[in-house]
C-alpha positions as CSV (number, residue, x, y, z in Angstrom):
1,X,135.6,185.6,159.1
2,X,133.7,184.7,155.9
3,X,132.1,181.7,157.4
4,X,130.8,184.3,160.6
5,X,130.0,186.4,157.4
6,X,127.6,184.2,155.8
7,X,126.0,182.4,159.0
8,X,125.5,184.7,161.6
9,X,122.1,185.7,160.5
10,X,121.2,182.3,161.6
11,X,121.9,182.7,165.2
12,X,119.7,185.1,168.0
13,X,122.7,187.4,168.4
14,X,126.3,187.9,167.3
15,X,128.1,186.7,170.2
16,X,126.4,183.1,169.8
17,X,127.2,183.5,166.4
18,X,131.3,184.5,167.2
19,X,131.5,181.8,169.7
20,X,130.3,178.7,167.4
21,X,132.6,180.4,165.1
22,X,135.3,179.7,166.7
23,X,134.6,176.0,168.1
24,X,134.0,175.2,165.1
25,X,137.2,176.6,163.2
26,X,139.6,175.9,166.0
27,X,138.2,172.3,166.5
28,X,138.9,172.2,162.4
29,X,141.9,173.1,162.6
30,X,143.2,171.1,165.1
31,X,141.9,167.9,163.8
32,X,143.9,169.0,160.1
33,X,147.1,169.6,162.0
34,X,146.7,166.7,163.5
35,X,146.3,164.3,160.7
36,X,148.2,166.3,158.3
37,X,151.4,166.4,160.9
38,X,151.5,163.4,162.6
39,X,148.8,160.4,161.0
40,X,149.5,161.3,157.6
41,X,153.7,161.1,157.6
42,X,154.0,158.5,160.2
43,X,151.4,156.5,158.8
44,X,150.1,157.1,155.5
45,X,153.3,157.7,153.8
46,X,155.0,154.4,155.7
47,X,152.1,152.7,153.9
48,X,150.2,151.8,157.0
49,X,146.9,152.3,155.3
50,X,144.7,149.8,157.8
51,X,146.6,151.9,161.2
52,X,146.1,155.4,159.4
53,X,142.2,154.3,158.3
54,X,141.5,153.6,161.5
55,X,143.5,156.7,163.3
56,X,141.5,159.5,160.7
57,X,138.4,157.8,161.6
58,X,138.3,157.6,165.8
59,X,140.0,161.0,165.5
60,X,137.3,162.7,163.5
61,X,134.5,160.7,165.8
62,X,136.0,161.8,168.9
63,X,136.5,165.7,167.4
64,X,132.8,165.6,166.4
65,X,131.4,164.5,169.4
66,X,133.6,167.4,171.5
67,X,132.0,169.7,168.8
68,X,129.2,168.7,169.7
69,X,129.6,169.2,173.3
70,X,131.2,172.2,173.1
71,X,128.0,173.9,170.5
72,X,125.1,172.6,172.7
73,X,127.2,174.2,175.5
74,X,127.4,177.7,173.8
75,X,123.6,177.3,172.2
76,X,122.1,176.4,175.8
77,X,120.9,173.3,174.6
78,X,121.1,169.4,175.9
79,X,122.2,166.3,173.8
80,X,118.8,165.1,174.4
81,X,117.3,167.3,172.0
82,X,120.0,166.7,169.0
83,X,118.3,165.1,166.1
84,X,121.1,162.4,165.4
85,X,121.0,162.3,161.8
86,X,121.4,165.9,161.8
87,X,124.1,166.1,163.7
88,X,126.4,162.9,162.3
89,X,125.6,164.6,158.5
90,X,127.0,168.8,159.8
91,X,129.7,166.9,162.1
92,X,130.9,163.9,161.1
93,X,130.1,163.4,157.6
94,X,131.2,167.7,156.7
95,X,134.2,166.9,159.1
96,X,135.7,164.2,157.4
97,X,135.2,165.5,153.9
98,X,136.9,168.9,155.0
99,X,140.3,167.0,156.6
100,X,140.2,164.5,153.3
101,X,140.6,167.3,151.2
102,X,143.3,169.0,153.4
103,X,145.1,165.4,153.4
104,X,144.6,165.6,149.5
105,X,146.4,169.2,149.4
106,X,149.2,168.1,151.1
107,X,149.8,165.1,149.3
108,X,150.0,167.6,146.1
109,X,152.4,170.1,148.0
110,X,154.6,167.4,149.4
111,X,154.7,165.8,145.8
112,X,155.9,168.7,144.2
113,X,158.3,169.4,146.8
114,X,159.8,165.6,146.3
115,X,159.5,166.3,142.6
116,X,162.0,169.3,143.0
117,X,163.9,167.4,145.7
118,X,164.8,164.6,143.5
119,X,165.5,166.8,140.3
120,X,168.3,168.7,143.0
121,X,169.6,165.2,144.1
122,X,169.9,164.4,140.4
123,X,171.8,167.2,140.0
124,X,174.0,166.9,142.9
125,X,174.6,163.5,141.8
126,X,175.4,164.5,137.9
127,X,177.9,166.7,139.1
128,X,179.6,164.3,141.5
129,X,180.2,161.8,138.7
130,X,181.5,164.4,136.8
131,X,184.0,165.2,139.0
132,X,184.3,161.6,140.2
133,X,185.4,161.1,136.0
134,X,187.7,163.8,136.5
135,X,189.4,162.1,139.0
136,X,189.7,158.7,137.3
137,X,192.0,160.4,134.4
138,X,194.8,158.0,134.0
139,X,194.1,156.1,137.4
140,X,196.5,153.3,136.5
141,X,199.3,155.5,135.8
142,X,198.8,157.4,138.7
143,X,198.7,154.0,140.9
144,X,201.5,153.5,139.1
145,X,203.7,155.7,139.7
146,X,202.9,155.4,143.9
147,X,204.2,152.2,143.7
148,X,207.0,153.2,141.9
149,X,207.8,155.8,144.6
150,X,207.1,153.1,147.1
151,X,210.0,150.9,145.6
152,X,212.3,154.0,145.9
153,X,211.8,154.5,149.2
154,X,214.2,153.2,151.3
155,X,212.9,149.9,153.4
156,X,214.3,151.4,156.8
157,X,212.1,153.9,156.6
158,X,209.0,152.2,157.3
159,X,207.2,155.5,158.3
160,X,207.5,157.0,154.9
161,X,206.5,153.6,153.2
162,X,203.2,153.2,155.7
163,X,202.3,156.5,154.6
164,X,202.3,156.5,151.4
165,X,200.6,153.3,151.7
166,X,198.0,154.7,153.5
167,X,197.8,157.6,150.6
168,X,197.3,155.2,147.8
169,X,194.4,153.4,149.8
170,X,192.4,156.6,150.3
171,X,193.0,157.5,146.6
172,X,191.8,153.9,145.6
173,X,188.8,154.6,147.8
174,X,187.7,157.7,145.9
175,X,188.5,156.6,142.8
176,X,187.0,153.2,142.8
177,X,184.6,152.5,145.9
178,X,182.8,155.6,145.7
179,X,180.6,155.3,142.9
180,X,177.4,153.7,144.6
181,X,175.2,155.9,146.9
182,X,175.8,154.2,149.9
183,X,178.9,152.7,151.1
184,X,179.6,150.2,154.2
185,X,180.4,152.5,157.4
186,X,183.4,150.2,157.8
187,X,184.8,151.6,154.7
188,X,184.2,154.9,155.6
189,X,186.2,154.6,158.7
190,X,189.0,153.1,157.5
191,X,189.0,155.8,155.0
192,X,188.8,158.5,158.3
193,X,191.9,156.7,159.9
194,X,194.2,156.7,157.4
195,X,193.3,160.7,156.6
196,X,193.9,161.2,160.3
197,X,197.2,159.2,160.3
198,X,198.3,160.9,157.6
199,X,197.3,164.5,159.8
200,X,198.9,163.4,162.7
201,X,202.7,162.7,161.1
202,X,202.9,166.8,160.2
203,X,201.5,167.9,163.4
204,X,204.1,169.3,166.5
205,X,204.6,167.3,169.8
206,X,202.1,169.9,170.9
207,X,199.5,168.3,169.3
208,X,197.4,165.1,170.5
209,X,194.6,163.3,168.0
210,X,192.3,160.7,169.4
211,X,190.0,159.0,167.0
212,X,187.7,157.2,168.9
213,X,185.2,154.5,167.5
214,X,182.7,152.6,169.5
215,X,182.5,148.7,168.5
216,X,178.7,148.7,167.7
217,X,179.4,151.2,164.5
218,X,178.9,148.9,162.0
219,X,176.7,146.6,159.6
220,X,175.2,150.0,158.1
221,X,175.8,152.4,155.2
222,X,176.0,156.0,154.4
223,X,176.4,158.2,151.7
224,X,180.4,158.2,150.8
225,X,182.8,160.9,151.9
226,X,180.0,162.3,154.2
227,X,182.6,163.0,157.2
228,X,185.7,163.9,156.1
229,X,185.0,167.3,155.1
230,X,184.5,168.0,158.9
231,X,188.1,166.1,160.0
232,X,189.6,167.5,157.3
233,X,188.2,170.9,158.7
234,X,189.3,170.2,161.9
235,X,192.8,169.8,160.8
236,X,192.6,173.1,158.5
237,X,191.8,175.4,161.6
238,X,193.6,173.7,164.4
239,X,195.5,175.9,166.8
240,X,199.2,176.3,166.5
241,X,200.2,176.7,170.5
242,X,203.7,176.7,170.8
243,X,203.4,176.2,174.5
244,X,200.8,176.5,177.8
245,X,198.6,175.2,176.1
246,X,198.1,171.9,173.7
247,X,196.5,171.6,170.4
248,X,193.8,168.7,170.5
249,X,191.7,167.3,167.8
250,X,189.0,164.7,169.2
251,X,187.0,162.9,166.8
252,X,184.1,160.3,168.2
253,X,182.2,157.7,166.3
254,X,179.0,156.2,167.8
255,X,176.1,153.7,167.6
256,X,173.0,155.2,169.6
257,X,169.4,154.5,169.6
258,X,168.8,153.9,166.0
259,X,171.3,157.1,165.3
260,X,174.9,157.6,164.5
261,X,176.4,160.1,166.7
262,X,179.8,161.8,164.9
263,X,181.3,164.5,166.3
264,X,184.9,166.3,166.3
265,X,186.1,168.7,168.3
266,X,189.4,171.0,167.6
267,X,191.6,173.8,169.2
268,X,191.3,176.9,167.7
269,X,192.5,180.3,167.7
270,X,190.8,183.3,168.2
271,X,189.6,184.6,165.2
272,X,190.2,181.9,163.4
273,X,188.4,182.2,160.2
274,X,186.6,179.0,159.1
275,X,186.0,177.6,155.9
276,X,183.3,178.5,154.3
277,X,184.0,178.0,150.5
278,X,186.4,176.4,148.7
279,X,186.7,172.5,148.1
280,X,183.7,170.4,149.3
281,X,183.1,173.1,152.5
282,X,181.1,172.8,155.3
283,X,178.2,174.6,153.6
284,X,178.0,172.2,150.9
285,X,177.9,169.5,153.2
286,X,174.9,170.8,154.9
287,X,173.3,171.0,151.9
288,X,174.2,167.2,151.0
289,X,172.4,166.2,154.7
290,X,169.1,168.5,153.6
291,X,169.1,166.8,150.1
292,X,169.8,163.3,150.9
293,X,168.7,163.2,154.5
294,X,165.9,165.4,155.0
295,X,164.4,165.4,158.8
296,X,166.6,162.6,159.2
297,X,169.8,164.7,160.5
298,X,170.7,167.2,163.1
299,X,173.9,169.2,162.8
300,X,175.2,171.5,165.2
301,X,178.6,173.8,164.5
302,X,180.0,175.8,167.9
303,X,183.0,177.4,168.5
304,X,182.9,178.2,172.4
305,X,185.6,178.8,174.9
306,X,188.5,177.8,172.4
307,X,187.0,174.9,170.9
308,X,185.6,174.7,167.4
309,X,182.6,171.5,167.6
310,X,180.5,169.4,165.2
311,X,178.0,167.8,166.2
312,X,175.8,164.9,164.0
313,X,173.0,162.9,164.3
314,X,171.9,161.1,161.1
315,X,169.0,158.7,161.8
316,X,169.3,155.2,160.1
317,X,165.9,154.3,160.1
């Protein structure tokens, strides 16, 4: 509007005046979204600077020349009669000045935004060490006195002893191997099927839990504890059927593409309310994906038909 403001005077009558308007500010803003969506985040920011040189410079010869096209089209004129110079200086050369400056505001937005993404991520993090020290109050004692309760069990009773087994190796997980950012996915499952064997001794006969893990889930690392708030979810708000009808958890573990794929599925009740506070919770989870894998994760929560799903996709690029 202010640019048909200021230049329409120039041109024998308005509606010439509208129409290079808008080639011009459409054929502008296609070439920003362009390079500001797609060359500048897949290339520029992945430090291909030769690949993304190139890229910004064919793209903003070939939009100039379409320009060009598309004005002598609307002004009745031939490319014949184009003074060159003229047209490479209010084309080209104002063209690539205008997108370099719309590559230099983004930069600034995106910088500020990383700025307050990092100072949340710090927080996160404070407060997860703070609770982490919490934890490690007197570990020894507490390890301990498991194995004290251990030796009092009696050895016939092998289920009681491989329980609490397993219970003492997912505390010495979260006391003592989840400290660094990222943690081996092997861990992580190991720590998944103890926490399911554990589930699956208080559950009814009505109840069947399959924990399935493909082979090729491995040799990679995520953030710790990423994935047991959603078992442990499951668990929480699986149906009680007495009969007619069995109570299924179904937990799958995958390898696909470049992605993991995770998901868990669980009978449920009708309504069943689902956690949404208290402990870790789902909510806080998905705010743990936005901070520490932003664009990088795809969650999907359903409850359809009886079942209550989770769905994930974090990308290990």
């Amino acid at each position: 509007m202010v640019w048909l403001y200021l230049r329409y005077d120039d041109y024998p009558s308005f509606r010439q005046a509208a129409l290079v308007t808008v080639v011009k500010v459409v054929d502008l803003a296609i070439v920003i979204y362009l390079v500001n969506l797609v060359l500048v985040p897949r290339l520029l920011y992945t430090k291909s600077y030769l690949l993304f040189a190139v890229a910004f410079i064919g793209l903003i010869a070939l939009s100039s020349f379409l320009k060009m096209l598309a004005l002598s089209v609307v002004r009745g004129e031939t490319l014949s009669n184009i003074n060159i110079k003229e047209a490479v200086y209010n084309n080209f050369i104002t063209q690539f000045f205008l997108v370099l400056a719309s590559i230099a505001l983004k930069s600034a937005v995106d910088y500020i935004r990383l700025q307050k993404r990092m100072a949340e991520v710090a927080k996160e993090k404070a407060e997860a060490e703070l609770n982490f020290l919490k934890a490690q109050i007197n570990p020894h004692f507490l390890f301990n006195s498991l194995n004290a309760v251990y030796f009092l069990i009696d050895k016939q009773n092998e289920q009681a002893r491989t329980a609490l087994h397993k219970f003492s190796e997912m505390l010495r997980y979260q006391l003592y191997e989840c400290g660094d950012s990222r943690i081996p996915i092997e861990k992580e499952i190991g720590f998944l099927k103890d926490y399911v064997d554990l589930q699956g001794l208080r559950v009814n006969e009505n109840t069947s839990v399959e924990f399935n893990c493909g082979k090729e889930v491995e040799h990679f690392s995520i953030e710790p504890l990423l994935l047991i708030p959603f078992v442990e979810n499951s668990f929480k708000h699986l149906s009680h059927f007495n009969e007619g009808r069995r109570n299924e958890v179904q937990i799958n573990l995958s390898r696909q593409n470049g992605s993991m794929k995770f998901s868990v599925y669980n009978t449920t009740e009708p309504k069943a309310e689902l956690e949404k506070n208290g402990g870790i919770g789902l909510v806080n989870v998905q705010k743990r994906l936005e901070l520490l894998y932003p664009g990088k994760h795809e969650l999907k929560v359903k409850e359809k038909d009886g079942w209550y799903s989770i769905d994930l996709s974090l990308s290990l690029q």
